[in-house]
Each structure stands twice: as C-alpha cells, then as structure tokens.
C-alpha distance (Angstrom), angle and dihedral (degrees) to the residues before:
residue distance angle dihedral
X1 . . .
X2 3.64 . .
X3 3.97 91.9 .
X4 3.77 88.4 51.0
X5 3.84 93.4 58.1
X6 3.70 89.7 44.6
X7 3.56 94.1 54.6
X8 3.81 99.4 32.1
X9 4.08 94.1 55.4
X10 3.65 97.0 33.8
X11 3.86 83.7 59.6
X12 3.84 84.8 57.4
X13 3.67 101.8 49.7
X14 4.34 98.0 110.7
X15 3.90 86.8 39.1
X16 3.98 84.7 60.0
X17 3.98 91.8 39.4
X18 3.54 89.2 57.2
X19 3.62 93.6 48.0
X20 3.60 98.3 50.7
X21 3.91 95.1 45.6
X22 3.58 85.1 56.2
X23 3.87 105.4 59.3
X24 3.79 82.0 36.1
X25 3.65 88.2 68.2
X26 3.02 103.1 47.2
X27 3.77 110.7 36.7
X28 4.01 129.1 178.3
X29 3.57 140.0 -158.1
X30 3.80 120.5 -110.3
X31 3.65 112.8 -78.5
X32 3.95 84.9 12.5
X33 3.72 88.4 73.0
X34 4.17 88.7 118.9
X35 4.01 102.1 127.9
X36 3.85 86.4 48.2
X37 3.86 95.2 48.9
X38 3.96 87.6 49.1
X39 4.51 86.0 51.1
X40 4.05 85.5 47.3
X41 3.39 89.3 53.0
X42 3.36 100.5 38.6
X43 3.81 89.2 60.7
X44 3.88 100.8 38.7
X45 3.79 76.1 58.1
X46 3.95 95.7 56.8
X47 3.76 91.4 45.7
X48 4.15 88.7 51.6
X49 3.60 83.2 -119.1
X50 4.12 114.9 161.0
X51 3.90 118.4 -129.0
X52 3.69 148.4 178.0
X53 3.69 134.5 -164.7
X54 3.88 128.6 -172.9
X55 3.55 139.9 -124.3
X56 3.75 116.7 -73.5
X57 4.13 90.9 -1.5
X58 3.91 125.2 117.5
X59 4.36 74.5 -155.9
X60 3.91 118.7 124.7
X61 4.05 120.0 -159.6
X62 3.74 112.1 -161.8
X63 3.73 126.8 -167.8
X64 3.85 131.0 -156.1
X65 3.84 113.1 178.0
X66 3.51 117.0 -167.3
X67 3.98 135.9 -131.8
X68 3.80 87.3 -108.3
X69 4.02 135.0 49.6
X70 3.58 122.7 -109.5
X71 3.88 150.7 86.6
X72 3.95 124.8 1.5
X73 3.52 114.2 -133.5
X74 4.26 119.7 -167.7
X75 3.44 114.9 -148.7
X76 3.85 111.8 -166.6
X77 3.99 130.3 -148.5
X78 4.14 120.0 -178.2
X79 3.96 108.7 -138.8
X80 3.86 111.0 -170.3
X81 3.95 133.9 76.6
X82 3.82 154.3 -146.0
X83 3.87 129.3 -75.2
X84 3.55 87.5 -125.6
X85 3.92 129.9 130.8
X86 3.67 98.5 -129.7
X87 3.98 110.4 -131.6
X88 4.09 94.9 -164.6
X89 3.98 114.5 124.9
X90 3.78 93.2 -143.9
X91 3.58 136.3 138.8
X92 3.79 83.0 -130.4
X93 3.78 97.9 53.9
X94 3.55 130.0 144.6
X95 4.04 113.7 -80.1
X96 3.98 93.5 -172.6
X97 3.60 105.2 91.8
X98 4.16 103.2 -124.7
X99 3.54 98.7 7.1
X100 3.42 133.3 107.9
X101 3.95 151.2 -176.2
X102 3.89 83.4 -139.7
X103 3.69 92.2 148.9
X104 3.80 113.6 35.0
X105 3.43 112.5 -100.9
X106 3.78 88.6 123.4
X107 4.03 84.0 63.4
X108 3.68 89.0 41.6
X109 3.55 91.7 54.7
X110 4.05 98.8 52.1
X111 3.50 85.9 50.8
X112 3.87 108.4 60.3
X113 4.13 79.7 40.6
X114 4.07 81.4 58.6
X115 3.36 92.5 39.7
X116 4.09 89.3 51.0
X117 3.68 91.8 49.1
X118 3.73 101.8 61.9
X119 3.69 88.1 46.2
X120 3.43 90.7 47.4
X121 3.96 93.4 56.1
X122 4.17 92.3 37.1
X123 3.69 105.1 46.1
X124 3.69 92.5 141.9
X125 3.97 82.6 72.9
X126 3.84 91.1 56.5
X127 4.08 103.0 96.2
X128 3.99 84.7 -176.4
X129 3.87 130.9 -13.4
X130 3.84 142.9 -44.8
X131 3.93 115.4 -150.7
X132 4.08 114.8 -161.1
X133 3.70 107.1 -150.3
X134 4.11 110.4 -171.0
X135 3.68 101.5 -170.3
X136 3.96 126.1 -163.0
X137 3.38 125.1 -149.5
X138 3.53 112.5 32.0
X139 3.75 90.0 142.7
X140 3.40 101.3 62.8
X141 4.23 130.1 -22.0
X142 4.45 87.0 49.3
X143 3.69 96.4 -115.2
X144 3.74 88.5 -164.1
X145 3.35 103.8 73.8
X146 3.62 101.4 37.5
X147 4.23 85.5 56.3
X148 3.90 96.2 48.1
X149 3.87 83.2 49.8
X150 4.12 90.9 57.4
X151 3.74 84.3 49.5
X152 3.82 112.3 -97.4
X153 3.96 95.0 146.4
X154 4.31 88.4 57.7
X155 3.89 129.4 70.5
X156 2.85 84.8 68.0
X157 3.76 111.4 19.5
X158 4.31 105.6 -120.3
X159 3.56 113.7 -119.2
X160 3.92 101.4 -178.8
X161 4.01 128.4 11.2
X162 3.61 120.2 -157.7
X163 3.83 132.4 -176.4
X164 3.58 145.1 160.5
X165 3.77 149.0 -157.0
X166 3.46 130.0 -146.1
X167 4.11 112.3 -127.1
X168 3.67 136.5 -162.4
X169 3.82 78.6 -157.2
X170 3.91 94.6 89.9
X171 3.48 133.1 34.9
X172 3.74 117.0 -100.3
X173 4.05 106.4 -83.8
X174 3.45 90.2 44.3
X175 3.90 134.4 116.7
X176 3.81 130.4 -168.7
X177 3.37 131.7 -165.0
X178 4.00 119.8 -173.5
X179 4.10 112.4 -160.1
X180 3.99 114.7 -136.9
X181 3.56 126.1 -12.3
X182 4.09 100.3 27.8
X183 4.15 97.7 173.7
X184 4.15 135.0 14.8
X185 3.99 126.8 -105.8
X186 3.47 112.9 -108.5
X187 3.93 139.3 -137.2
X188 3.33 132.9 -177.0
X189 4.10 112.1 -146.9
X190 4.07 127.5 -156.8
X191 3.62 114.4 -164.9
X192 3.91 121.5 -163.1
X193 4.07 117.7 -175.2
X194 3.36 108.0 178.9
X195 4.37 126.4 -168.4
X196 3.67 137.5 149.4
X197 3.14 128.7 -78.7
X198 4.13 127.3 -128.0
X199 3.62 140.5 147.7
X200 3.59 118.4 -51.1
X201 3.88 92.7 -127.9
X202 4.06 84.9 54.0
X203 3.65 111.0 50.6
X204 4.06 86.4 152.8
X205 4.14 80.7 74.3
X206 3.53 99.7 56.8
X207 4.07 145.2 23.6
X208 3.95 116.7 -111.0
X209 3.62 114.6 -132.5
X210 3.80 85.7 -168.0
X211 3.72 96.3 62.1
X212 3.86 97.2 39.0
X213 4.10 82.2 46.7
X214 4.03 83.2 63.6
X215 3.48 107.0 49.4
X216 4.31 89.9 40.5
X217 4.14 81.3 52.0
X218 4.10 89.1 51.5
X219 3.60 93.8 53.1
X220 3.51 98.7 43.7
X221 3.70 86.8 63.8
X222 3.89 89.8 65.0
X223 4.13 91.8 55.8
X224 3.67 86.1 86.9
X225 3.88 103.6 18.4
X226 4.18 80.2 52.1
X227 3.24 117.9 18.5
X228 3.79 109.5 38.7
X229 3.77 120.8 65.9
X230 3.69 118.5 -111.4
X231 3.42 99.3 -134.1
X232 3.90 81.9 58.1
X233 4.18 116.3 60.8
X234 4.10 133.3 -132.4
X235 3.59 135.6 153.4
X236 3.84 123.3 -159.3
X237 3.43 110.4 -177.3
X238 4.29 122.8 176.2
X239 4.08 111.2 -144.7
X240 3.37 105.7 177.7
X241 3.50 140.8 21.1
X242 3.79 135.1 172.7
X243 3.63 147.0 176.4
X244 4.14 147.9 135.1
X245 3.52 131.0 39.2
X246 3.81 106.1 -138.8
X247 3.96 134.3 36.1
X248 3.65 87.2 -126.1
X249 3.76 100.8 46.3
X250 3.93 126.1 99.0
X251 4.62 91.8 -126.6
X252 3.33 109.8 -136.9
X253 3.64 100.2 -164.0
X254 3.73 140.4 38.2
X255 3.45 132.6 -174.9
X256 3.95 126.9 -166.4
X257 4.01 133.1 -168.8
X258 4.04 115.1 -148.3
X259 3.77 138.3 160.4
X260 3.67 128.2 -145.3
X261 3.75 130.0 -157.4
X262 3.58 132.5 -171.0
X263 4.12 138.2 164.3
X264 3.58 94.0 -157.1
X265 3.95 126.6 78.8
X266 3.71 92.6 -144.6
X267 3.72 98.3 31.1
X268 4.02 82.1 63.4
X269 3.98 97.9 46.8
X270 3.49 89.2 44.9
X271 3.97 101.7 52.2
X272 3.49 94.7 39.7
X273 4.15 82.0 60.0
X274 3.37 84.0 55.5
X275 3.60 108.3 50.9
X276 3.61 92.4 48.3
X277 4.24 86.7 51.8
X278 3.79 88.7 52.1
X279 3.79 103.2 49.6
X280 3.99 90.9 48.5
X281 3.62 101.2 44.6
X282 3.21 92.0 42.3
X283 3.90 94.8 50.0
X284 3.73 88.1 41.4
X285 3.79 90.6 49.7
X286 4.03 94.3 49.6
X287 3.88 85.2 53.5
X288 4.10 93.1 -98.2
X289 3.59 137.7 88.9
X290 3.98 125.3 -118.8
X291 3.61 122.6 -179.9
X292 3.99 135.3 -160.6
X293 3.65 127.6 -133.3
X294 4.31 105.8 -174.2
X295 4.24 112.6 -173.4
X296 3.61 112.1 -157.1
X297 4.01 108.7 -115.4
X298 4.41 126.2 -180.0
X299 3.92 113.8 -27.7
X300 3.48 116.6 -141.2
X301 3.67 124.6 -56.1
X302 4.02 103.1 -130.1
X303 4.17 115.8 -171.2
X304 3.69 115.7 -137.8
X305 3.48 105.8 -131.0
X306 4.04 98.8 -143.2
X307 3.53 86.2 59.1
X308 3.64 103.7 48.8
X309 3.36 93.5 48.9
X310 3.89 89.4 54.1
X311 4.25 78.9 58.1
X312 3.71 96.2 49.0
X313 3.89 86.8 48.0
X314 4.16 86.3 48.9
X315 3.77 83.8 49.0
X316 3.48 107.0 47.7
X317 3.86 98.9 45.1
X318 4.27 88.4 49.0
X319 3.60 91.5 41.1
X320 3.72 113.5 32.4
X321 3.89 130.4 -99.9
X322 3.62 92.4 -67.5
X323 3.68 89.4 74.5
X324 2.91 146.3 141.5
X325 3.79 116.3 21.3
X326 3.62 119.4 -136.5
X327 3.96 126.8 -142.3
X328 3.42 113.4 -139.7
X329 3.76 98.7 -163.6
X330 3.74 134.6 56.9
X331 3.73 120.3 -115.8
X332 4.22 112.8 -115.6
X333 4.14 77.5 -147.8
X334 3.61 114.5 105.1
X335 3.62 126.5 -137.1
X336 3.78 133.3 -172.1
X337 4.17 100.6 -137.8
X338 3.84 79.5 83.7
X339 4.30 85.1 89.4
X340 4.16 86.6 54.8
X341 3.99 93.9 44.5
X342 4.27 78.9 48.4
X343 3.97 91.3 47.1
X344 3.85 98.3 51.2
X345 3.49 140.8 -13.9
X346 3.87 105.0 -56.5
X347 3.61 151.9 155.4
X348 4.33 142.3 -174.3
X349 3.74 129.2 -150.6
X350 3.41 142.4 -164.2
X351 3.39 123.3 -111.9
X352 4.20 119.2 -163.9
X353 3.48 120.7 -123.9
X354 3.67 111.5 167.3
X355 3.70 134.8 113.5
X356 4.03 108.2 166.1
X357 4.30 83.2 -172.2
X358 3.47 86.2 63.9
X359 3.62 100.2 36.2
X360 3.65 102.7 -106.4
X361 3.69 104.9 128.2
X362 3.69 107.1 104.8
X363 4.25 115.9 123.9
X364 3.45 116.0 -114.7
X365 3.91 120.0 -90.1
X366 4.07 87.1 44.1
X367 3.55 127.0 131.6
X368 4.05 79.9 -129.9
X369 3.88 98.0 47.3
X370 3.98 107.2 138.0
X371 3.55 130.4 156.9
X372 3.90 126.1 -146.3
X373 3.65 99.7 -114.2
X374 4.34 92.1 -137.0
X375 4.24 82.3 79.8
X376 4.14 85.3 74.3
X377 3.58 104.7 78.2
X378 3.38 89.5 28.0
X379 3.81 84.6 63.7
X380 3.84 100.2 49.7
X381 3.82 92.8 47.9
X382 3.35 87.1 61.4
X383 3.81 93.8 46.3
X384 3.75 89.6 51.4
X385 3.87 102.0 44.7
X386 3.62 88.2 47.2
X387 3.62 103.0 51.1
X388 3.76 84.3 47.6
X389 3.12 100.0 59.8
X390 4.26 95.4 40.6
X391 4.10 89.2 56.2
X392 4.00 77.6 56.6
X393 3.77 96.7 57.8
X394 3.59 112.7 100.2
C-alpha cells in the first residue's frame, strides 16, 4: 500500500506544482477567497467529486464515499492569505497588489486537492468516507467555527479530522508531530484610561491619561513576569496605544490595542482577571478611571493522541524510521483547526518546507516566505496513508 502511494503521488508532483503556483498568484483575503473557491471547484468538478458550499461563505465541502462502509475522516485545508506585498522575484509571484500566500495555505490547498485525487481514482480503498473541508479565513474572521456551525462535521457524522501546515521549521522530507497542546488561545484586549483634560502649563487642573497610561503599561509587564508560573507560558504584548491631540494639552483619553496568549485554560481566565484589575486600580489610584474591553480570539489547539500517533505511523513507514520529528514546545501562534480537534477526535501536523540551498528559509508571515515545492507530495502521502489507516481504527 505504501509503494502505491509512493508511486501514485510522485506521478502527480507537476500537477500539484501547477496548482500551487496558481493560488499563489493570485492570492485573496479571508472571506474574499472567491477566485480560489471557483479553482476548488473547478477541480472537485474534474475529479467528479460532489460538493456543497454555504450561504455567505467563499467555503467548499467535498465528499468522497467509498466502495465500502465505515469511518468518516475530515481532512482540512485553510484558503485565505496575508496583506503582505510579496518581495519574491519569481515567475510565480503574487499578482494581487498587497496580498500574499505568506503562510502556506496556497500549499495547503494543492495538497488536500492531491490528497482528493488519489481517493478519487482508488475508491475501492475507501472502507467509509473522506470529507475535504477548504476553509476561509483562518487569518482573521476564524472560518472554522463559523463552517462546523453550517454543518460540515454531519452527513456524514466526522469521525477523525486531520490537517497540516507547511513549515520553514524543518527541512523538506521532514514531518513533525507535537503531542498535546500544539498552539496558544488567543484574546484580543481594548484598554480605555480615561482623565481630564487641562492646560499643559497646569497639570494641577486636570488628570493625564498619558501618564496614568505609563505606569498601567509598567505593571502589565509583571502579569506574566509575576503572576504566571514559569514552568507555565503567556505572552501579553500591547500594539497600539493612543491619546491627546496637542503637545501642550493635558489628554484625557488613551486607548491601547494588545493581544494575549496562553496554553493553559486557567492560566487564560486568570490573567485576563488580572489585566482588567490592573488597568482600573491603577486608573482609580492615579485619580482617573480606565476600563478593559477583552474579545475572545482561538482557544487552544489540543492533539489527540490516537490520532497523532496514526500520523507518526503514516510518517515513519513513508519516510523511514527516523521519522517523524517531534516538537517539544507549543507554538504562542494561534490557529483556528482548534474548533475541528473540539468537534471530533482530531489532530494537525507540521509539514517541512525549507531548503536554505535553494533559498527557502524565510518564516512564515514574511514578505520572503517560499516553500520548496518537493514538500507537496510529500504532504498528500501523508494525507492519504493517514486517513487510511484512521477509517481502519475500530
């Protein structure tokens, strides 16, 4: 079976180039992603592959049912990219002025349509059903949830979810599996402090924002220098902040932007209790008031175990015993599978894509980001052998 893959994908490996270079050119913003939901379709078409899409989504669901009864196994793809002005000299560069497949998605794209064309042309494999979920907005809006809502894990119930995302990481040829918490929860934090305003010369009249602003940004420093252990993780980092309208002008009112991230359920309640106590005592303290407005972004992204070792077994037998790598540390990124891994029994993997003696070396979310195109097949073998071998599980 192994050999088959092998042979089978290899065979497919300028069929996925051409794919890839393609939604690389022309790139789209999340929930914009309507050029690259027509080329999905367009190709789930050609492979006489069923699909759905919902209301007000650029999403496409695809279905493969095999010969036999059984499992259903999700396999995931993220469709949207960057505002970035890619700075690549390739013939495959971005044509979208500003936007950018900075992250991979155009990668992981061609390889769920790989992944759907072998399965397409070897049903009689299938001992139940593969559904192809291409997801928008990853990036920003969290596609995810909004499509499991509409009813992409039913008809037929999912069993297993799988993704993957491509990673300059590892070298090409290599995959990584990370064992329980793979990426942070996110929250996005709006800060108000709010004084009086008065004539710079006469600061005695009024109550700076600006000043109270620095002492509330001082001790939010110590949240997680103080109040989080360090065997435990968080970042809290402040963006943006804002405020007054004239050098010589007592502001009263500043705003600030920040992002917290956390890989701990209770670590993340807790802090969040914390922030908001530090920006109003604080405020009250200084003789103003300041007041904290906290949006709930990605939870955490937890790895079933049972399935990632069904990826490492996938791994190892394409890739030799040496295989597959395993991180050690989870990523303070966020990512939105978490709401699949939450729906069903799930898990994502990282798939290396760097060559530095090609040039492909650049992190992801860089004007420079590339991937060395061998990664592709690479990436729907392991699809393939590791959906096989979850519609197995009993």
């Amino acid at each position: 079976m192994i050999s088959n893959i092998k042979e089978t994908v290899l065979a497919m490996r300028n069929w996925l180039v051409d794919i890839r270079r393609d939604f690389h050119m022309f790139p789209e913003l999340g929930n914009q992603e309507f050029r690259t939901q027509e080329k999905i379709k367009e190709y789930l078409t050609q492979m006489h592959i069923p699909y759905e899409t919902y209301p007000d989504s650029t999403c496409v669901v695809g279905l493969i049912q095999g010969e036999n009864p059984g499992k259903t196994v999700a396999i995931r793809a993220d469709m949207d990219a960057l505002p970035i002005q890619e700075a690549n000299d390739v013939p495959y560069r971005s044509q979208n002025e500003g936007v950018m497949h900075a992250c991979g998605h155009d990668a992981h794209m061609t390889i769920l349509l790989g992944a759907a064309k072998y399965f397409a042309e070897n049903r009689n494999l299938l001992n139940g059903n593969v559904k192809l979920l291409f997801q928008p907005a990853e990036e920003s809006t969290g596609g995810a949830k909004r499509m499991i809502q509409a009813g992409c894990m039913k008809n037929p119930d999912v069993d297993f979810a799988i993704g993957l995302h491509v990673s300059t990481g590892y070298p090409v040829g290599t995959i990584a599996v990370r064992y329980g918490a793979m990426n942070a929860a996110s929250d996005d934090i709006a800060i108000t402090i709010h004084g009086k305003s008065a004539h710079g010369a006469h600061p005695d009249m009024g109550i700076d924002a600006v000043a109270i602003s620095a002492q509330v940004i001082n001790a939010l420093q110590t949240v997680v220098s103080r109040r989080i252990s360090a065997n435990d993780s968080a970042v809290l980092t402040i963006g943006t902040i804002s405020g007054g309208t004239a050098a010589n002008i007592i502001a009263d009112q500043v705003k600030m932007m920040a992002t917290l991230r956390t890989i701990d359920h209770a670590t993340r309640e807790n802090a969040k209790e914390w922030i908001a106590k530090i920006v109003q005592d604080i405020s009250h303290g200084m003789g103003g008031s300041g007041e904290t407005v906290i949006t709930k972004g990605y939870d955490l992204l937890i790895n079933d175990k049972q399935v990632n070792d069904v990826i490492a077994m996938a791994a190892k037998e394409l890739l030799g015993e040496d295989q597959p790598a395993v991180n050690e540390e989870t990523s303070l990124g966020v990512e939105d599978f978490c709401y699949f891994t939450q729906a069903c029994k799930g898990a994502y993997y990282s798939l290396g894509c760097a060559n530095p003696e090609k040039g492909f070396h650049a992190p992801g979310h860089n004007e420079k980001f590339d991937i060395d195109e061998d990664c592709l097949p690479i990436g729907v073998m392991a699809h393939v052998a590791t959906t096989l071998k979850l519609l197995e599980m009993k």
